[in-house]
C-alpha positions in Angstrom: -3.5 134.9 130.9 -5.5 132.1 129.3 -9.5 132.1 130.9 -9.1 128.7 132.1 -5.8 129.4 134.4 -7.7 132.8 135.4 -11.1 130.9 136.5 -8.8 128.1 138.3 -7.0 130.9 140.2 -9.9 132.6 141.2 -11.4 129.3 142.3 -8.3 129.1 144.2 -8.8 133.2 145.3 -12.6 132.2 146.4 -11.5 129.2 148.5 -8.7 131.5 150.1 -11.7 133.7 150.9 -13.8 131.2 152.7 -10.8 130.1 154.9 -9.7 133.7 155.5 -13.4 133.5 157.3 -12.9 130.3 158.8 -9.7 130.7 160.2 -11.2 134.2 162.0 -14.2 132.0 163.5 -13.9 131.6 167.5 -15.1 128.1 166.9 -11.6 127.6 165.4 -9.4 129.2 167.4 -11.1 127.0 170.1 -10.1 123.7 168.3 -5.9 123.7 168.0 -6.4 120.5 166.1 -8.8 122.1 163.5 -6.8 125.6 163.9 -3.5 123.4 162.4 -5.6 121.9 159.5 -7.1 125.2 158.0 -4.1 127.2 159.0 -2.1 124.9 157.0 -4.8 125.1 153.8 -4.4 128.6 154.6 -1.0 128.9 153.9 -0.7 126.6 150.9 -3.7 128.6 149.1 -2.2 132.1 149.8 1.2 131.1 148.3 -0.7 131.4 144.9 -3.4 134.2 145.8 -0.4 136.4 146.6 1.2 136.1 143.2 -2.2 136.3 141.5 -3.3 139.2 143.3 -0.2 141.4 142.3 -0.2 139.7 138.6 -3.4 141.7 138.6 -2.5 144.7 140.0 0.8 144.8 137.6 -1.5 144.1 134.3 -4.1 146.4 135.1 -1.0 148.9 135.5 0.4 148.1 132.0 -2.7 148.3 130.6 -3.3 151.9 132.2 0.8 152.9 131.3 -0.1 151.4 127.1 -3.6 153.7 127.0 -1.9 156.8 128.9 1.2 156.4 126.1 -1.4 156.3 123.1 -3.1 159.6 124.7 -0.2 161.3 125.1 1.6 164.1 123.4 5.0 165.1 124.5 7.7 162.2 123.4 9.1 162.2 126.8 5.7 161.7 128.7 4.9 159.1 125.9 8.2 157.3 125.9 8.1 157.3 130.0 4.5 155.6 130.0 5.6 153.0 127.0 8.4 151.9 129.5 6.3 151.7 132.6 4.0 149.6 130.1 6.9 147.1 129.2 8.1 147.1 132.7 4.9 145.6 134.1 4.6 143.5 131.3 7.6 141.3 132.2 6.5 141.5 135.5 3.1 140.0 134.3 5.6 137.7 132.5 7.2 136.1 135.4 4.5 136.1 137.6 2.2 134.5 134.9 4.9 131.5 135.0 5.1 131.2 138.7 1.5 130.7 139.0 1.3 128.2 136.6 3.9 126.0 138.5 2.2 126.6 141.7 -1.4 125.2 139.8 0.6 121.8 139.4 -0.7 119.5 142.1 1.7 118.9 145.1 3.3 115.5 145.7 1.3 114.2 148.4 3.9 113.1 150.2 5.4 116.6 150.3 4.3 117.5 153.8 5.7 113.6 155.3 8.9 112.4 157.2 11.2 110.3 155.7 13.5 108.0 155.9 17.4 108.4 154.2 19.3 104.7 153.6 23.5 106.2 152.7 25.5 103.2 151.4 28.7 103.2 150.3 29.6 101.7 147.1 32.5 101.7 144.7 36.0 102.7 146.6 36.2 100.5 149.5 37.4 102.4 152.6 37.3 105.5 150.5 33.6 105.0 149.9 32.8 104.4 153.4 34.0 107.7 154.5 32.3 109.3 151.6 29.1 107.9 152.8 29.6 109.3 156.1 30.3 112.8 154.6 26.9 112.7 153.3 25.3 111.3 156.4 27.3 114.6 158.4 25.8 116.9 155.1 22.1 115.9 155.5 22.5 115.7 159.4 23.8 119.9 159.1 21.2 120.4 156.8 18.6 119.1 158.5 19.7 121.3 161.6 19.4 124.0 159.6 15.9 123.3 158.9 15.3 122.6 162.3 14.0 118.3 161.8 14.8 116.2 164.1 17.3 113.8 162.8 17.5 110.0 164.6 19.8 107.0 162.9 17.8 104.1 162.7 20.8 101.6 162.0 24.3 102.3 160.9 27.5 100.0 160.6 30.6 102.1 160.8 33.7 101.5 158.8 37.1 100.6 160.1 38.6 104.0 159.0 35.3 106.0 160.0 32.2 106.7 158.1 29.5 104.1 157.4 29.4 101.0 155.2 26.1 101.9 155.5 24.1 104.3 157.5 19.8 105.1 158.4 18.2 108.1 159.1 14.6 109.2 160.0 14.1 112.6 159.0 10.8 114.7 161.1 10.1 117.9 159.8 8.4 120.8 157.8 8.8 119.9 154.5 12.0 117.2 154.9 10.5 114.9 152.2 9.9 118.1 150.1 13.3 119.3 150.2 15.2 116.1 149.9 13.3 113.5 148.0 15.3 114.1 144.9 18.4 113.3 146.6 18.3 109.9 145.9 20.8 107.8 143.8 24.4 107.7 143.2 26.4 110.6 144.9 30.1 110.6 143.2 33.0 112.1 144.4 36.5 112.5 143.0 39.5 113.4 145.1 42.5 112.2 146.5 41.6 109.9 149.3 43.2 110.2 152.9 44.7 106.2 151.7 46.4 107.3 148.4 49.7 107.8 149.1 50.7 109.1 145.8 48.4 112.0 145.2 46.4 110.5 142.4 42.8 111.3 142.3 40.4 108.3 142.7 36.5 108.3 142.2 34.2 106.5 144.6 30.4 106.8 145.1 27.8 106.2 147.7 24.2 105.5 147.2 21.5 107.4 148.7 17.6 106.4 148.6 14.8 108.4 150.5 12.0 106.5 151.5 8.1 107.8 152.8 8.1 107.6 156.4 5.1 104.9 156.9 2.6 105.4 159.5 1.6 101.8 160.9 -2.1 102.7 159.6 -0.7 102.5 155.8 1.7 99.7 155.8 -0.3 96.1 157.3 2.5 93.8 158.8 1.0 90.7 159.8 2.9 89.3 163.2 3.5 85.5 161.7 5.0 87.2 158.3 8.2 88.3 160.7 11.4 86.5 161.2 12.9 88.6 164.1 16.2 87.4 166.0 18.5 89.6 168.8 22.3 89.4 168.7 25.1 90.8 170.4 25.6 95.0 168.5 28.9 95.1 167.6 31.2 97.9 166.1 34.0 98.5 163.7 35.7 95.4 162.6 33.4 93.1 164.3 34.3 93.5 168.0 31.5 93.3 170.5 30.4 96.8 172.1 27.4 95.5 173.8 27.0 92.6 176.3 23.5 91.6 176.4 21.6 90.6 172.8 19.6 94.3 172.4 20.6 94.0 169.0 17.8 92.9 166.5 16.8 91.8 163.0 13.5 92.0 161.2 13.1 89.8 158.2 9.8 90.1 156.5 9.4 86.3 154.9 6.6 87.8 152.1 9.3 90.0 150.4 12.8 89.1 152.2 13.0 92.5 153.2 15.8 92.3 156.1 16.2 95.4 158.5 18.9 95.3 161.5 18.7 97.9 164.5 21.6 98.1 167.1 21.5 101.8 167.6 20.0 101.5 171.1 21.1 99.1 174.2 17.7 98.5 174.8 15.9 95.5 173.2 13.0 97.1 172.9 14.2 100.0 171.3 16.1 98.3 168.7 12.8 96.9 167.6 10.4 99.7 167.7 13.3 101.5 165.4 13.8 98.1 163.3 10.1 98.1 162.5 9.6 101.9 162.2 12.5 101.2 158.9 10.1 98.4 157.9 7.2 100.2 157.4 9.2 102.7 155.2 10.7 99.8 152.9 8.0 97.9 152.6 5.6 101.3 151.7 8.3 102.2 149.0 8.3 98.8 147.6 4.4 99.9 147.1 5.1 102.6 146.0 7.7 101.5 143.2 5.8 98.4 142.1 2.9 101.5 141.4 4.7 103.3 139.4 6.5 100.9 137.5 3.0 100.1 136.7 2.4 103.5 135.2 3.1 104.4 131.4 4.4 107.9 132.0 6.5 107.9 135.2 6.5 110.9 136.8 9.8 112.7 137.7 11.0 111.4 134.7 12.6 114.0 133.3 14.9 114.6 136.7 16.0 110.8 136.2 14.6 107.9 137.4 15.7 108.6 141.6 17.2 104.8 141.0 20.3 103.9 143.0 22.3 103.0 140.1 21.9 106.5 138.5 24.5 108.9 138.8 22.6 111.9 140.0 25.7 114.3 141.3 29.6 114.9 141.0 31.4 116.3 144.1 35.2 116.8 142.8 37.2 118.5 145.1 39.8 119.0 143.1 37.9 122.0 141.2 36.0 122.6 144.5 32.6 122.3 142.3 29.2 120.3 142.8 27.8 119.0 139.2 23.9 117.9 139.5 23.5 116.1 135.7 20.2 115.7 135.9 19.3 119.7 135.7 22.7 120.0 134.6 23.2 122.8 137.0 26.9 123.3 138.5 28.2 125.4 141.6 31.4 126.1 142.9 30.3 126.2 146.6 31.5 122.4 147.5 32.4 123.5 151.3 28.8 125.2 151.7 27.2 122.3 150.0 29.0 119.5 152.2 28.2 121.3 155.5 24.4 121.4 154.3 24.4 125.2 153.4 22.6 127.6 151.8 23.8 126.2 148.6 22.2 122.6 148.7 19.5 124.6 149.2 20.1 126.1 145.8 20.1 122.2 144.5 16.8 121.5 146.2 15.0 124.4 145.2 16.1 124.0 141.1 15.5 120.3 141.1 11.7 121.1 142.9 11.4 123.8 139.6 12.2 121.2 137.1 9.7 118.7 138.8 6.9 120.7 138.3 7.7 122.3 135.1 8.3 118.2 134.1 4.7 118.2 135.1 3.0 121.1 133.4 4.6 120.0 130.3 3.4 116.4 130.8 -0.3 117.8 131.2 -0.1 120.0 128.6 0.6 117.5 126.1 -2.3 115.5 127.6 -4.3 118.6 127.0 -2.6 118.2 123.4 
């Protein structure tokens, strides 16, 4: 292992050390709000000390098996110690690798809440349903993970699904595990309207947007256009009989938000305002990096809506992600937010941070 990754991990080993200690002081255990904060350090530090620790353990091992193989004799003892050697070795391999991903720097907004905007696009009808497919897939999967799920605004389709559909997502590591999730979901089938069997394509677009807190996102009272109207449903026809339903426009950017989720007024708004924070912190957020020469995430795709990020064809009953050009065959477990679009998340978080080892090595370069 190069000296520099071994003095940065045990940097990492002696901070590990002093919050080991902290964590075990009474004056912590006394202080839940403190308790979360190192607990939480805690657990992000020994995710690497762990590995470390055995990487370690396994080279010191290899070392011992190589030396034991040179002192040795009999053939058999000296061909049993070589293997032991190269055993460990790959072992030191693989663990070497792992800890250099886990040395990348975290995405900051890793450990926040989020908000998901599903819209259909191409396919009419088709596309509608399709986007409400995806709304029932992230909904299962964030069950799974045990978030709390709430639609913040959603305008159902004729036929079912959503024209368009909002979610806020609360959880351990939602943004994490779904940030790369957004652009343009396709899926080819025959649709429940074809009556002749042919397979059509139609997509929906996904973004995922930072949950703001109000603290990071400054919304000045006279910069808002809000008006209430009457929520209505499918096709048009009124569902509600008082005006709860409201709209936000934000005059600095045009930025227009609708709520009619709730039959309270109040409610509408608080929800309304809560997806204005989050478009209007991701319009910061975009206008920084556009502003950036190297964008990060590059190499998974830009996340843009108009990119086509995954295939669902039911036909072959397979899932296609182009960016990491990874494919399965589990299109039931993926749609029901399985195990397998866990499989998605977990390969497309690997290729982030390789992305990002290789970018800083080349700045090292």
């Amino acid at each position: 292992m190069a000296s520099d990754l071994e003095a940065r991990l045990t940097e990492v080993e002696t901070r590990y050390d002093a919050v080991s200690a902290e964590m075990a002081a009474p004056e912590t255990s006394a202080d839940p709000e403190k308790l979360r904060t190192v607990g939480k350090a805690f657990s992000d530090l020994e995710e690497i000390v762990r590995p470390f620790r055995e990487y370690r353990e396994v080279t010191k091992a290899a070392e011992d098996a190589r030396e034991l193989a040179k002192a040795e004799s009999d053939p058999e003892m000296e061909a049993f110690f070589r293997d032991e050697a190269e055993r460990g070795e790959a072992r030191a391999d693989e663990l070497r690798a792992q800890l250099e991903l886990l040395l990348v720097p975290k995405d900051p907004n890793d450990g926040k809440d989020l908000v998901v905007e599903i819209r259909g696009g191409a396919g009419g009808q088709e596309a509608a349903l399709w986007a409400g497919e995806l709304y029932e897939m992230y909904a299962r999967f964030g069950e799974r993970h045990r978030w709390k799920i709430e639609v913040l605004s959603s305008s159902p389709s004729d036929l079912g699904g959503f024209k368009d559909v909002v979610l806020e997502v609360r959880g351990k590591d939602a943004y994490a595990k779904l940030k790369h999730e957004s652009g343009v979901h396709r899926v080819q089938r025959v649709p429940v309207t074809e009556s002749q069997g042919r397979i059509h394509t139609s997509t929906a677009t996904v973004a995922v947007l930072v949950a703001a807190e109000e603290v990071e996102v400054e919304i000045r009272p006279e910069d808002l256009e809000i008006d209430v109207y009457r929520s209505s449903g499918p096709g048009g026809q009124s569902v509600n009989t008082t005006d709860s339903a409201v709209r936000i426009v934000h005059k600095p950017t045009g930025i227009k938000v609708e709520c009619q989720e709730e039959r309270s007024q109040l409610q509408n708004r608080e929800k309304a305002m809560r997806y204005l924070r989050a478009r209007l912190l991701q319009k910061a957020i975009d206008e920084a990096q556009a502003k950036e020469a190297a964008a990060r995430r590059s190499q998974l795709g830009t996340g843009d809506r108009s990119e086509k990020i995954r295939t669902y064809n039911f036909p072959d009953g397979r899932v296609t992600d182009h960016r990491i050009k990874y494919t399965s065959h589990q299109l039931q477990d993926v749609l029901t937010g399985g195990p397998e679009l866990d499989g998605f998340v977990d390969r497309l978080n690997q290729a982030e941070r390789a992305a990002q080892l290789s970018e800083g090595d080349d700045a090292e370069g």
